[in-house]
C-alpha positions as CSV (number, residue, x, y, z in Angstrom):
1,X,-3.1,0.2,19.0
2,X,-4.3,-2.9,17.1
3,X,-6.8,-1.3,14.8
4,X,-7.5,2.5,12.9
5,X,-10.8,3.2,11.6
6,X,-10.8,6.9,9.9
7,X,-14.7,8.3,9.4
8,X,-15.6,11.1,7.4
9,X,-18.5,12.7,9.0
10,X,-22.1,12.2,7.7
11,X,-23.7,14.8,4.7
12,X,-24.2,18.3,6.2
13,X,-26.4,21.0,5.6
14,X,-24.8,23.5,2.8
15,X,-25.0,26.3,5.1
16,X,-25.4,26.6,9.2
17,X,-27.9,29.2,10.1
18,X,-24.7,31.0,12.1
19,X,-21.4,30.3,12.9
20,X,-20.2,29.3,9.5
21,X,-18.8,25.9,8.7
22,X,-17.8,25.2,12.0
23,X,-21.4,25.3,12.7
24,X,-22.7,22.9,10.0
25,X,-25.6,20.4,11.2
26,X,-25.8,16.8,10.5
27,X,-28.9,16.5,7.8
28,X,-31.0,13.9,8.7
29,X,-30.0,11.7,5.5
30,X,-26.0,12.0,7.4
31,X,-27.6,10.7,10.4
32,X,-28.9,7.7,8.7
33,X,-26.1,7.2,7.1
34,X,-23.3,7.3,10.3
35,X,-26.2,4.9,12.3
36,X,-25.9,1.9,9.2
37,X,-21.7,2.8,8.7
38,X,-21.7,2.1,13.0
39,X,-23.8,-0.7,12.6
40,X,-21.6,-2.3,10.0
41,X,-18.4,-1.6,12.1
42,X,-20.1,-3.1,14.9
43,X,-21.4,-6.1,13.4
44,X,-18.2,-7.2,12.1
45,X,-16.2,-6.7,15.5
46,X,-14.7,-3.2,14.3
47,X,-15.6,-1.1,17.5
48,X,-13.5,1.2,18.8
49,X,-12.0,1.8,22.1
50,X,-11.2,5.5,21.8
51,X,-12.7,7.6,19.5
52,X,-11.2,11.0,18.5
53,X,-13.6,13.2,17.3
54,X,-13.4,17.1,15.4
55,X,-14.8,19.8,17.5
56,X,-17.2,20.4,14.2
57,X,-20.8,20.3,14.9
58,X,-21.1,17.9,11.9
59,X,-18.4,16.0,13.7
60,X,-19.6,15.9,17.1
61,X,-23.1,15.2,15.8
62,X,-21.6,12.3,13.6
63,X,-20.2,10.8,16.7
64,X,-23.7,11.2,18.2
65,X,-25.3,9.6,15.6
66,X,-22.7,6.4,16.0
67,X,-22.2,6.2,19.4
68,X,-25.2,3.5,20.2
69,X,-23.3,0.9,18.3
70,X,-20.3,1.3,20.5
71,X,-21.4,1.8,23.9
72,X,-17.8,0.5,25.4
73,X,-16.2,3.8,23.8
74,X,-14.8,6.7,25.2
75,X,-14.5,9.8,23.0
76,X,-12.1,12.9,22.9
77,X,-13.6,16.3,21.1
78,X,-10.6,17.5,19.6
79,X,-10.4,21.7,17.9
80,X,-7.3,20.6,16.2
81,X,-8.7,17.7,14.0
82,X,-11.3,20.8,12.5
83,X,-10.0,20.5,9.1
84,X,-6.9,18.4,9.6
85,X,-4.5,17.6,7.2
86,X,-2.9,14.1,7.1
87,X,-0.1,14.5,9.4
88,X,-2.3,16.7,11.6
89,X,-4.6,13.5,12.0
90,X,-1.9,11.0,12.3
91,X,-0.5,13.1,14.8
92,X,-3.3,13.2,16.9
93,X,-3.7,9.5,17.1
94,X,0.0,9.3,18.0
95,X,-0.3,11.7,20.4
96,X,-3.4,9.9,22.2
97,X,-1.0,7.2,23.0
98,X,-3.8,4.3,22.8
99,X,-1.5,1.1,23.9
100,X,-4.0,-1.3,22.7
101,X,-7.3,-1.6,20.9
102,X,-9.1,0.2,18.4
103,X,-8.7,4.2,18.0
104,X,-11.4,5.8,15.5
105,X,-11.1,9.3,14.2
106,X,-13.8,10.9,13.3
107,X,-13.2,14.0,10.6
108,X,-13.1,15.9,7.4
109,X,-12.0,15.6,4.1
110,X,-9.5,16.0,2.5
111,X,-7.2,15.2,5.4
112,X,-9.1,11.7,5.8
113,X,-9.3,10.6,2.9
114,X,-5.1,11.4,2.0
115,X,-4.5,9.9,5.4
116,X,-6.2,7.1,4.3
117,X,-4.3,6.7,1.0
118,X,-1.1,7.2,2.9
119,X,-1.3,4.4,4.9
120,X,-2.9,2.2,2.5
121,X,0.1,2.8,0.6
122,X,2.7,0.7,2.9
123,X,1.5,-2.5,2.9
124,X,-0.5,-5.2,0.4
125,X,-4.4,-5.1,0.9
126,X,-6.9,-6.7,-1.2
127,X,-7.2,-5.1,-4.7
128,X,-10.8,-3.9,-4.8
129,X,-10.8,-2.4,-1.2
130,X,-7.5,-0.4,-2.5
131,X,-9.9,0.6,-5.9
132,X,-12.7,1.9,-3.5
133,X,-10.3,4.2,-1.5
134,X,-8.4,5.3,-4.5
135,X,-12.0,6.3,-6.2
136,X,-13.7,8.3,-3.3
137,X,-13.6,9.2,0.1
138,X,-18.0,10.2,0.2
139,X,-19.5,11.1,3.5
140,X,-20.1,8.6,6.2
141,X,-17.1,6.3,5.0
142,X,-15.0,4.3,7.3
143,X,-12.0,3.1,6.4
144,X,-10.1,0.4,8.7
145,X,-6.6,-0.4,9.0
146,X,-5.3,-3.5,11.1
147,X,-1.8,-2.5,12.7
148,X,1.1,-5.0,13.3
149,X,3.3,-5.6,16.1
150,X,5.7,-3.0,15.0
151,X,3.2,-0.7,14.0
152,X,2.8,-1.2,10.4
153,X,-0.9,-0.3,9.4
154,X,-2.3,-2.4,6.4
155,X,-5.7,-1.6,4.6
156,X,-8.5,-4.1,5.9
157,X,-11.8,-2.7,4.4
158,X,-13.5,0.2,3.2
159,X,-17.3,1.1,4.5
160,X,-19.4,2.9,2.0
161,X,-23.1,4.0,3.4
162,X,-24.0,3.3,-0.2
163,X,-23.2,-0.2,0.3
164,X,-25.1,-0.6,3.2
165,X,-28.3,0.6,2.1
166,X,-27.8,4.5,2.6
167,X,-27.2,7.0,0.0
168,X,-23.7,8.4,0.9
169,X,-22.4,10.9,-1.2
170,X,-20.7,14.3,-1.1
């Protein structure tokens, strides 16, 4: 794997009709949000190969939302990334075994987000990408690590829907 991008899904309705959380819909203002996030990756070369999505409707729907923007991707729906903690996440992209290219995740909060910080953690990135992902981790956020030769991930950039003309947000 050369590349990681972690991406919280996009804002969801407070409440699904039934099936609790699990069951949570992508508002429409989410699905803005993911399409100008995918559109960002994509326009700066960031697309993944594999993408490793939460079984979450929200999730699943996110991935919807993105897909256009990467039509070379393959996607996994994965039950164990449903509220994943950090290692839960990083194991998952270990475990997916992705020799080369770029593996996205797409998930929750807060296991995101302290994945993110994590890795960010290792290696020198540019100060005012490491101030965004130290601030906030809002939905529809991509962050993207480069990985080295011996596996090393560094912190490239930070995505904000805000920052690209969308609202963002919790």
């Amino acid at each position: 794997m050369d590349r990681l991008i972690l991406m919280r899904h996009g804002k969801a309705e407070r409440h699904a009709a039934q099936g609790g959380d699990f069951e949570r819909a992508l508002a429409e203002r989410g699905r803005q949000d993911v399409a100008l996030i995918a559109s960002a990756l994509a326009a700066e070369g960031l697309a993944p190969d594999l993408v490793l999505v939460s079984a979450a409707r929200r999730t699943r729907e996110t991935w919807e939302a993105a897909a256009g923007a990467f039509p070379g991707a393959t996607a996994q729906v994965l039950r164990n990334l449903y509220h994943a903690e950090a290692q839960e996440v990083l194991a998952a992209v270990r475990e997916a075994d992705a020799p080369a290219g770029t593996v996205m995740v797409v998930g929750h909060n807060p296991g995101l987000h302290d994945l993110s910080l994590r890795l960010a953690m290792g290696a020198p990135a540019d100060a005012g990408e490491m101030t965004k992902l130290r601030g906030r981790f809002p939905t529809a956020t991509a962050a993207v690590f480069d990985i080295d030769a011996s596996g090393a991930p560094r912190l490239a950039r930070v995505f904000y829907a805000s920052e690209h003309g969308g609202h963002g947000g919790e």
